[in-house]
C-alpha positions in Angstrom: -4.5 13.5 -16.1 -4.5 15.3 -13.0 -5.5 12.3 -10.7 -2.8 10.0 -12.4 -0.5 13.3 -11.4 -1.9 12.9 -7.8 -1.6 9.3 -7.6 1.7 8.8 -8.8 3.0 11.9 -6.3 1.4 10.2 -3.1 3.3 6.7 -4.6 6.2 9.2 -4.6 5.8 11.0 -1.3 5.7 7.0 0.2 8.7 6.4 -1.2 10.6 9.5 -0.2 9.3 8.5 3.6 10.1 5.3 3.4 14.0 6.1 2.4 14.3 9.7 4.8 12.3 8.9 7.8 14.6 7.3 10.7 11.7 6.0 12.9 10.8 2.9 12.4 7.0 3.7 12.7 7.4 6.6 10.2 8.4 3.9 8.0 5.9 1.6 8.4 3.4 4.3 7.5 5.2 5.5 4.3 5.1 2.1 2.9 1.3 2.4 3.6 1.0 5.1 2.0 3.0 4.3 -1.3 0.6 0.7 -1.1 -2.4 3.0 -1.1 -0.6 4.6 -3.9 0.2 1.7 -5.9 -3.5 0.2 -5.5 -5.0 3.5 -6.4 -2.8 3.7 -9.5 -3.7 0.2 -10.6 -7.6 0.7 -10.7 -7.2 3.9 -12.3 -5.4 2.7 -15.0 -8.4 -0.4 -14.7 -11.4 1.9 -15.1 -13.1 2.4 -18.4 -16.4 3.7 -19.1 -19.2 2.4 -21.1 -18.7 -1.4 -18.8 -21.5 -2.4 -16.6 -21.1 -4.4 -13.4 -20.5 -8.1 -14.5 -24.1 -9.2 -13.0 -25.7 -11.8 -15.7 -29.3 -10.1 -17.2 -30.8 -12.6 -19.4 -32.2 -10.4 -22.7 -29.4 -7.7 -21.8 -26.3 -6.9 -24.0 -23.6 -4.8 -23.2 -20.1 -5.1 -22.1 -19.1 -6.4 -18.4 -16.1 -5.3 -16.5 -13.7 -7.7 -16.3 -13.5 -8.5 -12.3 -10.8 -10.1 -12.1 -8.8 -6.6 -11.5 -11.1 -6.0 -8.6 -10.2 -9.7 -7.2 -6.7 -8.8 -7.5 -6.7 -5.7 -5.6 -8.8 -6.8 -2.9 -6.2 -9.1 -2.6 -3.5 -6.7 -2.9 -5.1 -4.7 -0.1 -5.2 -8.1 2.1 -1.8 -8.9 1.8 -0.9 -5.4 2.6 -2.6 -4.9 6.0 -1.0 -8.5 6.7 2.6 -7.3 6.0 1.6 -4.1 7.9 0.6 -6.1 10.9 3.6 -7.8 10.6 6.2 -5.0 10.7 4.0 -3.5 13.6 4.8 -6.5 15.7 8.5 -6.4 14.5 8.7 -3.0 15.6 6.9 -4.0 19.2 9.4 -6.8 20.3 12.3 -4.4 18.9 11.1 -1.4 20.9 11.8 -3.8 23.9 15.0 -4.4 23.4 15.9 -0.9 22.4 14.6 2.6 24.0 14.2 4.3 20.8 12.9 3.5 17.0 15.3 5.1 15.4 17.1 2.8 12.8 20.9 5.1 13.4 20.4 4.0 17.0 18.8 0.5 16.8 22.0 -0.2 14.2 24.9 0.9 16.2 26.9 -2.2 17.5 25.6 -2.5 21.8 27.9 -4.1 23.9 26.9 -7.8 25.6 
């Protein structure tokens, strides 16, 4: 109970960044964090106990984890870094254009 409590604040805490910060790189790290959140959240809620690794033992009987949870977060985690990477070079060829990161000043109309 305690480490859904956890999870679910640091999902929070991302989320409250991602809306209050007013740098763009401040922003890029909250969404990390509420990812981190969200992927921690989901294999939480995936674990059980009493499930063995799904490796095949001929004579043995028990019940296998289901991996296809584990395929879905690896590629959650994947995607993630990609989209980070992304913004990161968004913010790069923005911070050329503009002096600062901060969005009040990156969205004020500039004369041409």
């Amino acid at each position: 109970m305690l480490v859904e409590a956890l999870v679910l604040a640091t999902i929070l805490v991302g989320f409250l960044g991602t809306v209050w910060k007013r740098n763009l790189l401040m922003k890029i790290m909250a969404m990390d964090v509420m990812s981190t959140g969200v992927v921690a959240y989901y294999v939480l809620s995936a674990a059980r106990e009493g499930v063995f690794t799904p490796i095949f033992v001929p004579g043995r009987s028990v019940a296998y984890a289901d991996p296809v949870p584990q395929a879905v977060i690896l590629t959650a985690i994947v995607i993630g870094l990609s989209i980070q990477a992304l913004m990161l070079v968004g913010v790069m060829k923005l911070s050329r254009t503009h002096p600062t990161l901060d969005v009040r000043d990156i969205e004020l109309p500039h004369p041409r």
